[in-house]
C-alpha positions as CSV (number, residue, x, y, z in Angstrom):
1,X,-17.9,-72.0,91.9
2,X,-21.2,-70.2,91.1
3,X,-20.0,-66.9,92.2
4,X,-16.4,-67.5,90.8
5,X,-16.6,-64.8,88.3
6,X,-18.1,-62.0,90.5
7,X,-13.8,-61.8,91.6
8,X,-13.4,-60.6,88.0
9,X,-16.9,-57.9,88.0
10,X,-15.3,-55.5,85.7
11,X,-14.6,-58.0,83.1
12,X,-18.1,-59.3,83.2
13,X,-20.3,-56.2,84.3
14,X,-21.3,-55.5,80.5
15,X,-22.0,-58.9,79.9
16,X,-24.0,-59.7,82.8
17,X,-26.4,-56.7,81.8
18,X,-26.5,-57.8,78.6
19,X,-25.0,-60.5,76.2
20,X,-24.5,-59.6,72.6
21,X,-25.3,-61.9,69.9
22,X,-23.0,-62.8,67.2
23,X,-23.2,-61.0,63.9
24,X,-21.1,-63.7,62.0
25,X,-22.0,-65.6,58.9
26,X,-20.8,-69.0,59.0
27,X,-21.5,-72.4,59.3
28,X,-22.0,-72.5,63.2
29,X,-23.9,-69.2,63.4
30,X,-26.4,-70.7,60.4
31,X,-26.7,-73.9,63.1
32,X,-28.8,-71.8,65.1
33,X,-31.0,-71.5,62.6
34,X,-31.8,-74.6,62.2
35,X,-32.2,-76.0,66.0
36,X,-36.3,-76.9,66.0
37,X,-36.9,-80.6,66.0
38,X,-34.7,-81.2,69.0
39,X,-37.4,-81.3,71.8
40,X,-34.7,-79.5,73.8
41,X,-34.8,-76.3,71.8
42,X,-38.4,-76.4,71.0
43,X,-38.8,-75.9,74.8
44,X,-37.3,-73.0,74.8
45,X,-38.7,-70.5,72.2
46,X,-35.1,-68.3,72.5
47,X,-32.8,-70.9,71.4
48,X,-31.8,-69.1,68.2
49,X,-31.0,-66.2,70.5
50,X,-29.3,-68.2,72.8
51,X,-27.3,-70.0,70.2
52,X,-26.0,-66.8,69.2
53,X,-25.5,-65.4,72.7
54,X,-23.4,-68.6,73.4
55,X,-21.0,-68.2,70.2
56,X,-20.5,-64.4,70.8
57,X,-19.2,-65.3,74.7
58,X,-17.1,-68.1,73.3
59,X,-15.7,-66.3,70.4
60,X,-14.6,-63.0,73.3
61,X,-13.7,-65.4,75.8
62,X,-11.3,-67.5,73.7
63,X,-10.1,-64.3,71.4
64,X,-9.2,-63.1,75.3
65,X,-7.3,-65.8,76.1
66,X,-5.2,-66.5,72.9
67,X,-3.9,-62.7,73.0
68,X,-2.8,-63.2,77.1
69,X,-0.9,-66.4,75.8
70,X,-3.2,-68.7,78.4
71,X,-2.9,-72.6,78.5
72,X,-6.5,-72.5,78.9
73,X,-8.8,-71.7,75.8
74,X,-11.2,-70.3,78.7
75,X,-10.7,-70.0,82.3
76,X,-12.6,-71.1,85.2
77,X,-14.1,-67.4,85.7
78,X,-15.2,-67.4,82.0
79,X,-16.9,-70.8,82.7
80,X,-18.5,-69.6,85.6
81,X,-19.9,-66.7,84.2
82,X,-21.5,-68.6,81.1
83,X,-22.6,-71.0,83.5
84,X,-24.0,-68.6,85.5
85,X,-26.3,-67.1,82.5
86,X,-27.6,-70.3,80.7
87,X,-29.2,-71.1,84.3
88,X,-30.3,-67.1,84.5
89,X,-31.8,-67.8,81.1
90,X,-33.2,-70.8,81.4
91,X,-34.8,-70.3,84.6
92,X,-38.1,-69.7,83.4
93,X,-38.1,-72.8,81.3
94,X,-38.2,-76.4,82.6
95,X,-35.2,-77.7,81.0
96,X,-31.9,-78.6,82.3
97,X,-29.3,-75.7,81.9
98,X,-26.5,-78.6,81.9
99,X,-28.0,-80.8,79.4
100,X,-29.0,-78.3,77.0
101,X,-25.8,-76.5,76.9
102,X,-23.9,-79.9,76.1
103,X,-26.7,-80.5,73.0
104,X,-26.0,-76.9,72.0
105,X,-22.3,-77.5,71.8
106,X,-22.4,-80.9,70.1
107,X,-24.6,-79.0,67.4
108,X,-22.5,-76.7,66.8
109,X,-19.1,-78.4,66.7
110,X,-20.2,-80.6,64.2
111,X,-21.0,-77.5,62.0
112,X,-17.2,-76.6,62.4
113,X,-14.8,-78.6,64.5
114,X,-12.0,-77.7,62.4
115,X,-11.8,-73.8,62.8
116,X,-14.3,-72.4,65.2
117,X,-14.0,-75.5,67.7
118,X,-10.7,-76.5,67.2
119,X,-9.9,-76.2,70.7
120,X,-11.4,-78.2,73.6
121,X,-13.9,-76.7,75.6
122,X,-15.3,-77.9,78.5
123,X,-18.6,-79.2,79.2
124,X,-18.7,-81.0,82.5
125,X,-18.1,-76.9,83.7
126,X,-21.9,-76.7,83.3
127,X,-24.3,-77.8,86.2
128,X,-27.7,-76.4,86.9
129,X,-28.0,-73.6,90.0
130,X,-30.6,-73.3,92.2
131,X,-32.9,-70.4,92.2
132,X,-31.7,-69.5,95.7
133,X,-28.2,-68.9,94.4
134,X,-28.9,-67.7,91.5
135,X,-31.1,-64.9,93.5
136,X,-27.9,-64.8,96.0
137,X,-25.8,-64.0,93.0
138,X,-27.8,-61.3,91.6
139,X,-27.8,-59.8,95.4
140,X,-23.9,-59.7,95.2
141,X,-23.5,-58.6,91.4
142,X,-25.6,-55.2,93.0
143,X,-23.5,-54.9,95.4
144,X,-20.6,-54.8,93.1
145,X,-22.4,-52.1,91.2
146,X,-23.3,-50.2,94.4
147,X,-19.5,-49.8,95.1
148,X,-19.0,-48.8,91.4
149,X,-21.8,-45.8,91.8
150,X,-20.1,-45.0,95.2
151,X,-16.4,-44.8,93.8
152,X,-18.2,-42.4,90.4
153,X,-20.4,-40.1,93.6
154,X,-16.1,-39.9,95.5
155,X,-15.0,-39.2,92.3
156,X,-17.5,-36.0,91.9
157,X,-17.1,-35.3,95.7
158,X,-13.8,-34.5,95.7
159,X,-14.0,-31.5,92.8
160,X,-16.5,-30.0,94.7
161,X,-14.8,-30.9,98.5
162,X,-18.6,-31.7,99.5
163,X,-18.8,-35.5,100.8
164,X,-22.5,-35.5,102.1
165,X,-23.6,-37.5,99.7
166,X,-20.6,-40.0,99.6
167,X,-21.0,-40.3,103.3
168,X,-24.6,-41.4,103.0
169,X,-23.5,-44.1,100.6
170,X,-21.0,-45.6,102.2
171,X,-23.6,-45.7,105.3
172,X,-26.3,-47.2,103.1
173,X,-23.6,-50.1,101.5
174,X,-23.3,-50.8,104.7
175,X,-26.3,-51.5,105.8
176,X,-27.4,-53.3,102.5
177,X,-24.1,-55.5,102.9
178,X,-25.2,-56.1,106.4
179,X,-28.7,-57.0,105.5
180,X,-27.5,-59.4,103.3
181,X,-25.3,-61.5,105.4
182,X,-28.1,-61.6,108.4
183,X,-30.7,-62.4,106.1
184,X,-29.1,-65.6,104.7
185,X,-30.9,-68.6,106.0
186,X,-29.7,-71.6,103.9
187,X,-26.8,-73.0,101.8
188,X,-24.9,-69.1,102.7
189,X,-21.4,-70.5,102.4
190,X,-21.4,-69.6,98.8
191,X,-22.2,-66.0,99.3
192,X,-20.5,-65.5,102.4
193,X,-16.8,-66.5,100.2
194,X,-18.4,-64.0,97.7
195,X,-19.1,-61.0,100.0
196,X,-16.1,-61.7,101.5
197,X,-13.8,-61.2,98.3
198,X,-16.4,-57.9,97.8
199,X,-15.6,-56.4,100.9
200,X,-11.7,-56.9,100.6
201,X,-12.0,-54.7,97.3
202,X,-14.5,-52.2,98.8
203,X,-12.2,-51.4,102.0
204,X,-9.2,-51.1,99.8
205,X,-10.6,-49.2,96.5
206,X,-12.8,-47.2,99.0
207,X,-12.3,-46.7,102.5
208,X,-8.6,-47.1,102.9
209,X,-8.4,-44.7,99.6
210,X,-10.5,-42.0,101.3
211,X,-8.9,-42.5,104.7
212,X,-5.6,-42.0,103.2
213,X,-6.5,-38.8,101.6
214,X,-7.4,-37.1,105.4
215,X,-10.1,-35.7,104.3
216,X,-12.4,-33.3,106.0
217,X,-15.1,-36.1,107.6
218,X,-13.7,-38.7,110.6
219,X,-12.1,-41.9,109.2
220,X,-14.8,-44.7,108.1
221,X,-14.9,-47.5,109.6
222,X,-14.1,-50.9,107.3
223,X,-16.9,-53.4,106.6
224,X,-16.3,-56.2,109.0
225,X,-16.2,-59.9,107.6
226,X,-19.4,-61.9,108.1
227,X,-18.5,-64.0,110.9
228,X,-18.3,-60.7,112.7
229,X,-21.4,-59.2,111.6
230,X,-23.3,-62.3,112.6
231,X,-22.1,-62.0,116.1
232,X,-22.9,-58.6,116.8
233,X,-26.3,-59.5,115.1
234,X,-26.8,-62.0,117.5
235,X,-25.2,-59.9,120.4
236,X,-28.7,-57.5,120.1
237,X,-30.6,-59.8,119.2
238,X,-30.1,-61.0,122.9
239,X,-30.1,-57.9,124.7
240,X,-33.3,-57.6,122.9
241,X,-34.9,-60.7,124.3
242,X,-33.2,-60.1,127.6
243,X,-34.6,-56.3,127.8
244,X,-38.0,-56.1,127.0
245,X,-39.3,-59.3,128.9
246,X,-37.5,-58.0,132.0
247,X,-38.4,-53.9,132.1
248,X,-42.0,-55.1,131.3
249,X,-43.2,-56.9,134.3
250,X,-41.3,-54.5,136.6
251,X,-43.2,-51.4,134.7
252,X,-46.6,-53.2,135.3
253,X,-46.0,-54.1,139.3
254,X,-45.0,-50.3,139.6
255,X,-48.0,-48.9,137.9
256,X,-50.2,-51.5,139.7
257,X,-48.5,-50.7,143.6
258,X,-49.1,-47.0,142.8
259,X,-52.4,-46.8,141.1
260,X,-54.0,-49.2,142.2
261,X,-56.6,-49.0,145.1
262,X,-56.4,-52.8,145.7
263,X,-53.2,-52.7,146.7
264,X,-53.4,-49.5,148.9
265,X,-52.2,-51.2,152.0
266,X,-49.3,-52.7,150.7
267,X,-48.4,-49.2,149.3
268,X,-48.8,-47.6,152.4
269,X,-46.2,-49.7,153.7
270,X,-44.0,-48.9,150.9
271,X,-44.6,-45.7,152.4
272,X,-44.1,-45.9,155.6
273,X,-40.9,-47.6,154.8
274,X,-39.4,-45.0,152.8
275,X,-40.5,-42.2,154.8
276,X,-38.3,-44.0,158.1
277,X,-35.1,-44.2,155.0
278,X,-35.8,-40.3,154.5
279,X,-35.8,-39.7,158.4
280,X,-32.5,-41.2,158.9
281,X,-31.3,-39.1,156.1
282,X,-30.5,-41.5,153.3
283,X,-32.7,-39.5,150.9
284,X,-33.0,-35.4,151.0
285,X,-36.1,-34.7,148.7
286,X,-36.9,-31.2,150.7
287,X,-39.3,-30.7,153.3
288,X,-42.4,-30.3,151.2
289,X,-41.8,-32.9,148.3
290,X,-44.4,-35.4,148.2
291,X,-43.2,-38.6,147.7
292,X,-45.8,-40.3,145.9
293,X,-49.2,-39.3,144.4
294,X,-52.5,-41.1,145.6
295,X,-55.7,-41.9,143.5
296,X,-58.5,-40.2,144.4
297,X,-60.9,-41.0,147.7
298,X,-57.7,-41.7,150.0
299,X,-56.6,-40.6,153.3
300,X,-53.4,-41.8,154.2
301,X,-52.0,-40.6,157.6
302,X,-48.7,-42.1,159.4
303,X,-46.3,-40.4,161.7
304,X,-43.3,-41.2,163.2
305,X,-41.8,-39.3,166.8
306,X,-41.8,-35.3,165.4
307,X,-43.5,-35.7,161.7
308,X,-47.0,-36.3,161.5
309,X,-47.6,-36.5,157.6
310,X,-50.6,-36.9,155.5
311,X,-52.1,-35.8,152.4
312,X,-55.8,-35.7,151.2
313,X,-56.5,-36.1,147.6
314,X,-58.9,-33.6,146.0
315,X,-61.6,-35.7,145.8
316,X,-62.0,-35.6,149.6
317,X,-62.2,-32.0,150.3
């Protein structure tokens, strides 16, 4: 329900930058004058902005809705999005976004039941939101605007037949869209529906569009749903884990059976052992390839039959 609207973004894009407030004289609008001595509204020093803010987003929603011929004076998506900005701003106030919105309304009807509130509008639509979801919401509201940008920057690509910088921004989305979904720790059902309406509308309005076209770059690849992302996170997250722990300790006994002058015996046996696999002819190096390199102040002689083979490091001569 919180991010209900964000299926709607261009119908709400302009408001949730900024929400106009109403320029009408009447009886409610002079309400908001007159709000201080309800504790309520003295704790938030806006509420005469607010007030106004709320009349202007019922007057469009409802105006909206009574020229589409809707049973509904407002929808569910209209509710979400008002909903959505009382708690965005009210967050910096301690006051609940649900109670404050119900006073607000009761004010106001009274004012004007007959005309400007004749219809029913719906209170129990407000609840208070969490600042994790309403963070989470901004996330996918810039997403939404992201794709906008990158549909304007196809747009200008194809007069000029130059998609650089389009291909750059579908590669970035992705990896923001990515980031988002692996980077969710708690409570991600919510955004996970969200970015999965988002990414139906991106791989049709963008990448299905400019596949279709068979245009000069390879065809893009669609962005993947979030259960898959999550799994191929995981995938090399593993292979990660699995890697490095494993390639380590075999690095460090190499470097310590060849440079190290503890372990000189053992190596010499190492070397002995692979010279005997070289004389049966599994390996072919050449004649004069040293196998292995000693540290300095060695002598290592061993022979087998015809070869008698040893080397002398420099520090010796």
């Amino acid at each position: 329900m919180y991010y209900r609207f964000l299926s709607d973004f261009d119908a709400y894009k302009s408001l949730i930058k900024n929400v106009p407030m109403s320029d009408k004289k009447n009886e409610v609008e002079k309400t908001c004058n007159s709000l201080s001595g309800d504790s309520i509204f003295d704790k938030v020093p806006s509420s005469n902005k607010i007030c106004k803010q709320f009349i202007h987003l019922y007057n469009k929603f409802s105006v909206t809705r009574r020229s589409k011929q809707n049973n509904e004076l407002l929808n569910d998506n209209d509710y979400s999005f008002m909903n959505y900005w009382i708690n965005d701003t009210l967050s910096s106030s301690n006051v609940d976004s649900s109670e404050y919105i119900k006073k607000l309304y009761s004010k106001l009807k009274d004012a004007d039941k007959e005309n400007f509130f004749k219809d029913e509008f719906k209170e129990k639509k407000f609840y208070c939101i969490n600042s994790h979801d309403l963070e989470n919401i901004k996330i996918v509201n810039d997403l939404y605007k992201y794709k906008d940008e990158i549909n304007n920057i196809f747009t200008e690509c194809q007069s000029t037949y130059k998609f650089e910088p389009f291909l750059k921004n579908t590669r970035e989305f992705k990896e923001r869209y990515k980031e988002v979904i692996i980077n969710c720790i708690d409570g991600c059902s919510g955004i996970y529906n969200a970015l999965e309406t988002l990414k139906c509308k991106y791989n049709q309005e963008i990448i299905r569009y400019a596949n279709a076209l068979d245009l000069e770059f390879n065809k893009l690849d669609e962005l993947q749903d979030y259960n898959f992302m999550l799994k191929e996170h995981k995938t090399k997250q593993f292979k990660r884990i699995i890697t490095i722990p494993t390639l380590f300790p075999i690095f460090g006994i190499l470097f310590m059976l060849f440079f190290s002058n503890k372990l000189s015996q053992f190596r010499q046996f190492l070397l002995e052992e692979i010279n005997m696999i070289r004389n049966k002819g599994i390996f072919e190096y050449g004649s004069n390839k040293l196998l292995l390199r000693s540290s300095d102040h060695e002598n290592i002689n061993f022979g087998y039959e015809d070869y008698n083979i040893g080397y002398y490091s420099v520090g010796d001569a």
